[in-house]
N, C-alpha and C positions, 0 to 999 in steps of 0.2 A: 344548629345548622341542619337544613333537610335533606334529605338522600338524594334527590337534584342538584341542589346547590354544591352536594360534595362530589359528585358526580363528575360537574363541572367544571372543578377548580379542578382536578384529578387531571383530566381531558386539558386545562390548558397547562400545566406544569409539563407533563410526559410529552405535548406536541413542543413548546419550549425546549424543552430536553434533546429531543431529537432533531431537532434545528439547527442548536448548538453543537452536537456530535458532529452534525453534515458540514455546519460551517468550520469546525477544527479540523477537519478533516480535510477540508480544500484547501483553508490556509496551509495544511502541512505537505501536502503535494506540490507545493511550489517550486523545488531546488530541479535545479536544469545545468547540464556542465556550462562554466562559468566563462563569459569572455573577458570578464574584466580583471584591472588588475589592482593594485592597491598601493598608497604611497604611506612611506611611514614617518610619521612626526614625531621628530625628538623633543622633547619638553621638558627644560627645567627646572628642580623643585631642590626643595632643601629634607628630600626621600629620596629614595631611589626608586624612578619614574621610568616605567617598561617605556617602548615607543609606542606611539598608535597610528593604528594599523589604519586606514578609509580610502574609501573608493575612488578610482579614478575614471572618471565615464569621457575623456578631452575627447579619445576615440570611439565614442561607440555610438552607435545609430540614432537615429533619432525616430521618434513614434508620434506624431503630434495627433491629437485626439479629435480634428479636425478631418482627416483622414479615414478615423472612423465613425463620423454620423456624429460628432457632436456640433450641435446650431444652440446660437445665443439664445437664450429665455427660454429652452425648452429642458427641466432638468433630468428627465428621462432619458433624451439622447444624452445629455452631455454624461450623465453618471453612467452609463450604459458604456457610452467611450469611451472615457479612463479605463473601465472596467476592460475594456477588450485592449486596448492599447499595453497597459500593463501586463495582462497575461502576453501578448505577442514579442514583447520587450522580455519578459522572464522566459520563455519559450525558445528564443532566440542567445539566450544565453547571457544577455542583458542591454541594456539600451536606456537611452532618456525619453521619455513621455514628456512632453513641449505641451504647455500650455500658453498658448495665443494670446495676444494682445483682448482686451475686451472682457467683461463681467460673466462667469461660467457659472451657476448653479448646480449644486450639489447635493448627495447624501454622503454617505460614508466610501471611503476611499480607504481598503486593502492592499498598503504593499506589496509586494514579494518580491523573493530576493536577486540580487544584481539589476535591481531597478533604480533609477532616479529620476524624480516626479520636478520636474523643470518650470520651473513659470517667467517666462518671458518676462522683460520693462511692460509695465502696464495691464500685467494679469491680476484678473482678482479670482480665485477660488469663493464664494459663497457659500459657505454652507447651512443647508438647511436644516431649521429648528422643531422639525417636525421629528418629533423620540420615533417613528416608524421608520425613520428613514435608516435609522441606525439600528435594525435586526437584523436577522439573527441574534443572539445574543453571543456574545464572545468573551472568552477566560481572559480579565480582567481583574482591575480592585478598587476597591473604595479605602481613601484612608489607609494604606498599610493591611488591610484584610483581602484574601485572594475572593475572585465569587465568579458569577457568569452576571454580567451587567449589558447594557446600551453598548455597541461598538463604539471607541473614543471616533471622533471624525475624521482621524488619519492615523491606520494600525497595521503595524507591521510584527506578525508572528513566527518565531522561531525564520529569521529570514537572516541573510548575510549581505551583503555590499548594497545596503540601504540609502538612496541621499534623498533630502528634498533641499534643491537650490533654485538660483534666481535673483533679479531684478523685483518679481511679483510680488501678493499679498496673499494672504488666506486669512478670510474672514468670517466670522458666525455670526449668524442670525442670532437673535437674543431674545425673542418676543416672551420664547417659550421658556428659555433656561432661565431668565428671570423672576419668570413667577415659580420656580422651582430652587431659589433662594433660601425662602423661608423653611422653617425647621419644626414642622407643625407636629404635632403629635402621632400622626399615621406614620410620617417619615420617621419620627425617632425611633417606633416599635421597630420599623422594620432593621433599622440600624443594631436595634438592639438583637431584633432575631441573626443578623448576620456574623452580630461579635458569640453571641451564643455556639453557633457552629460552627464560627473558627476557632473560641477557646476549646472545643468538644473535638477539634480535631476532626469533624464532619468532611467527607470528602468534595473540593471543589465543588465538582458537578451538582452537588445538592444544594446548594447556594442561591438557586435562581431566583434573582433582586430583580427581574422585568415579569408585568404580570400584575402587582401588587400596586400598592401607594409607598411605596420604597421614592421613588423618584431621584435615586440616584445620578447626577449628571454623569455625562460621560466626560472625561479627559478630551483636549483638542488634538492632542498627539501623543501616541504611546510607541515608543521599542520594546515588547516583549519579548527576553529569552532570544535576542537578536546581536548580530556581533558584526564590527566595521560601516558606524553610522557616520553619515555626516549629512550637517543642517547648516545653510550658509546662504545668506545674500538676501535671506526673506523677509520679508514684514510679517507678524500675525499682529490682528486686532481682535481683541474678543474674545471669549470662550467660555463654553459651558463649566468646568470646573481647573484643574490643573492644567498650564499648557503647553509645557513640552515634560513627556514624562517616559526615561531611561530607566527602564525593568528588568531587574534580571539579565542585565544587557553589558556589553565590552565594548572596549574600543570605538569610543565617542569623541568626534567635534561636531563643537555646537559653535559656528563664527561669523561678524557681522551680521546678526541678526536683530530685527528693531522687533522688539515686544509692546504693544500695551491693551492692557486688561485689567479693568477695573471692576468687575463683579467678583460674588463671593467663592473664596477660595483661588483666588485668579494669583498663584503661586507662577511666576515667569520658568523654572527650573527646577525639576526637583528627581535628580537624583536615586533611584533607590534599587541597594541591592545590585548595584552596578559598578563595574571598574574600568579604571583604565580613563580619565573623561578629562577633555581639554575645553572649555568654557572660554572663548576671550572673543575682544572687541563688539560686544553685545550692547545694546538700551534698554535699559526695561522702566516699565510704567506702569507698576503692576496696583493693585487694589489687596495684595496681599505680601509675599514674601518676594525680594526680587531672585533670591536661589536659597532654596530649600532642601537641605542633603538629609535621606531618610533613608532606612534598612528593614523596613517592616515594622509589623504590629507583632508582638507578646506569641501567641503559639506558631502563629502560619511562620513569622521567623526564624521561631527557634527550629520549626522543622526543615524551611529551606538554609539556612545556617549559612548565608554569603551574604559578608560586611561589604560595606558601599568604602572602598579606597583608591587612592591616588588620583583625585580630582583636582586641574589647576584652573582657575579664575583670574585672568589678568585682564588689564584694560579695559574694564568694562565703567559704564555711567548707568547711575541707579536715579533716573527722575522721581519716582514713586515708586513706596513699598516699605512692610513693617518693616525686615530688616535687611541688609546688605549680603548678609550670609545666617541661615538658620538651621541651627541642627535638633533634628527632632521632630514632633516627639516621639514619630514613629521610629526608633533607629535600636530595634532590637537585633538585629542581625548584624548590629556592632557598626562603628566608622571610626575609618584612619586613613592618613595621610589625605590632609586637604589642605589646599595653598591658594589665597587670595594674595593677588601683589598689582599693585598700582590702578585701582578702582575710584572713582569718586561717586559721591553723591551731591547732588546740584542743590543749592542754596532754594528752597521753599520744599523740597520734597517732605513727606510725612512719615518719617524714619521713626521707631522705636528705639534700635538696639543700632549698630553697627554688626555685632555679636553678637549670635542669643542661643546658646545650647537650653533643650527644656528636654525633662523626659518625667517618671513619674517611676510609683515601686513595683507596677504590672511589668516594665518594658523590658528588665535589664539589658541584654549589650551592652557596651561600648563606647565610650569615644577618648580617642588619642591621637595624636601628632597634630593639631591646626596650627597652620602657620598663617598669618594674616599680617600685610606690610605695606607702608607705602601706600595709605587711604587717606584723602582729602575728602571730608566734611562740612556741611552747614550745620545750622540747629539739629540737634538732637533729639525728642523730644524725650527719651530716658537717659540712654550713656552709652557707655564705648562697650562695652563686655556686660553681657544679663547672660546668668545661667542660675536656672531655676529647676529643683528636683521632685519639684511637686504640682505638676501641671496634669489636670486630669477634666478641666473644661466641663462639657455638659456631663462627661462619660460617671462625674465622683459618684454621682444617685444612680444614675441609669442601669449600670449591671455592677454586678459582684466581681471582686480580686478572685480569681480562679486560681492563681499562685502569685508570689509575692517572692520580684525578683529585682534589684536597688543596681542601679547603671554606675560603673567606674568611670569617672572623667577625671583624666590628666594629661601634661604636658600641653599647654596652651601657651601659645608664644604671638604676640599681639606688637608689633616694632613701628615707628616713621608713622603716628599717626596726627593730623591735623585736625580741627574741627571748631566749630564755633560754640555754640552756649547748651550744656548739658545739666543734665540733675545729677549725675553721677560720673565717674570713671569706669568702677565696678562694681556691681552687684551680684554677688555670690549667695544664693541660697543654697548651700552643699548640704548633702543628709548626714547625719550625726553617724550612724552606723556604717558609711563608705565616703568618709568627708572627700570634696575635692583634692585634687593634688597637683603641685607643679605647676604655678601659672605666672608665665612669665610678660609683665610691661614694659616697656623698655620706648620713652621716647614721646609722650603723649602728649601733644601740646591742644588744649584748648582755649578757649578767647574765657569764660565763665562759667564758674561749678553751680547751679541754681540749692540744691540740698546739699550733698557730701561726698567728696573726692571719693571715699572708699565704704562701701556697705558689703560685708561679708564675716558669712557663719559657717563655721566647718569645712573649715580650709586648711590643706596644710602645704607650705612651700611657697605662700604668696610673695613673690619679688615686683618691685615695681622703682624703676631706676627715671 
């Protein structure tokens, strides 16, 4: 490389850098004494389930972006408007931002806190597929690894009485996240530089995935480090990577909400590092996992050290998606207590698992208490329960075991479950040196076993009635 070119790269890293500082710095200037106030949901579980705490906006002002300069097809006003509307809403102590009947284009939309982002019967959010649109860069993660990435298209940091509800839609553009799919060799390096300086324990801020041929997608929706969320009433279609993603975050409902996304990675829910979360009466149509409960990746979890528990999923209908509920493989920072009860999954969907804990001998944490009850099934296309202790994907070749740390899974209690024609009941890969433990069946009716009602190694305490 020549004294230019390093020049260069030097000149756009430190001006990234410093962008990121200014834009963390505005996100965290948001808190305004609060008008709003918060209702509490009892929920429950067969744990003992705190209530949770979300926002109540029946009374509080309304902001419609209309108000301030946003005009159809023009996305500079309209992103401009939110932009003002939600600071006057936060400013004010809290409010709902009203989006209007009719098709709104976008870039990236910044919560803050005692805000909720409203969409009218007949609102579509857009958002645009252009990666500029979502700069600054913002402390984010890829995969369970912390970094500075693409703003997700709707990001709420260290904020409190958060909602987005509605009648509406929110939709991505996909021109561009699609061709950013593929997993080419530019992208793997940079994956590989980002797991390098999260297992090195590298500080955040030196992380910065924009800039590069990284091409990290952004999340469609993140709570960071945010507490007293609620998401209800809305449609998403689409998304560059994960689409709703609870970080580091408390006191979650996520209710009646219709999902579907079918590109890669297009996980409907996923959990991580977050407590307190009530999940029900949802759709999803996902192209990946319909809820996905994670807790981090290997060092960055061991050093935030807060397990993802006391999540309940009820009522909900899985059209498409691998599996119904998944845990892993990021789930270093431990998970417990989670309770699926009265979910189905709709006769042609492209299910895997029902149940699929996976983790590998990098992650350790965690997992204990899953209660899962009262699921009606179609075809299968593997079984009712896969947990597998040796999932490590493209990662086996790509970098070295920095430490070697083997996950405890027990107490799994699986009751009332129906389903039509499967390969298996259970598939248990458990590790010889921490074999699984305690997994309880109880009730399993399916229509036809296509291989073998029971596949499992290194188990101990298997009951199945």
């Amino acid at each position: 490389m020549n004294p230019v070119q390093d020049k260069n790269i030097f000149f756009v890293k430190n001006t990234l850098f410093l962008l990121t500082l200014v834009a963390v710095s505005n996100l965290c200037s948001c808190t305004q004494k609060s008008t709003i106030g918060n209702i509490e949901i009892k929920v429950e579980a067969p744990f003992e389930m705190p209530s949770i705490k979300v926002p109540d906006f029946t009374s509080s002002e309304k902001f419609p972006i209309t108000d301030f300069g946003a005009v159809l097809g023009n996305q500079e006003k309209i992103s401009q408007a939110i932009e003002k509307a939600i600071d006057q809403a936060n400013k004010a102590g809290g409010g709902m931002v009203i989006i209007p009947e009719g098709e709104w284009i976008t870039g990236k939309i910044h919560l803050k806190s005692n805000v909720n982002l409203h969409l009218n019967n007949g609102a579509v959010l857009l958002f645009s597929d252009n990666p500029k649109d979502y700069l600054p860069p913002v402390h984010t993660t890829w995969e369970g690894m912390e970094c500075f990435n693409y703003s997700p298209l709707i990001y709420a940091y260290e904020c409190q009485n958060v909602a987005i509800t509605g009648e509406g839609e929110l939709k991505a553009k996909m021109d561009v996240w699609e061709k950013w799919f593929t997993r080419p060799p530019a992208h793997m390096n940079s994956l590989k530089r980002l797991y390098n300086l999260a297992a090195k324990d590298r500080p955040v801020e030196e992380r910065q995935m924009v800039g590069d041929s990284a091409n990290l997608r952004p999340h469609f929706i993140q709570f960071n480090r945010s507490e007293n969320i609620l998401v209800e009433g809305i449609t998403i279609t689409n998304s560059p990577f994960w689409v709703i993603h609870p970080y580091l975050s408390k006191d979650i409902v996520i209710r009646n909400v219709k999902v579907k996304a079918h590109g890669h990675n297009n996980d409907g829910v996923d959990p991580e590092m977050s407590q307190n979360i009530l999940i029900e009466n949802c759709i999803f149509d996902q192209g990946d996992d319909a809820i996905a409960v994670k807790s981090g990746r290997n060092q960055d979890a061991w050093r935030l050290n807060t397990p993802t528990k006391n999540l309940v999923i009820k009522n909900c209908t899985v059209k498409n998606g691998h599996e119904l509920l998944a845990i892993g493989s990021e789930l270093s920072g431990g998970i417990e207590n989670v309770f699926v009860d009265s979910c189905e999954v709709l006769e042609g969907a492209k299910l895997n698992h029902l149940v699929y804990i996976k983790t590998n001998e990098r992650r350790g944490g965690y997992v204990k208490n899953i209660y899962v009850s009262n699921i009606k099934s179609g075809k299968i296309d593997k079984g009712i329960l896969g947990i597998e202790t040796d999932v490590l994907y493209q990662w086996r070749d790509l970098v070295p075991t920095y430490e070697r740390r083997l996950t405890p899974i027990k107490d799994i209690f699986i009751t009332n479950v129906v389903a039509k024609n499967v390969d298996f009941i259970s598939h248990i890969n458990g590790n010889q040196e921490v074999p699984v433990k305690h997994i309880q069946l109880k009730n399993i009716k399916v229509d036809s076993i296509r291989e073998q009602e029971l596949i499992n190694t290194n188990v101990i305490g298997f009951d199945i009635k």
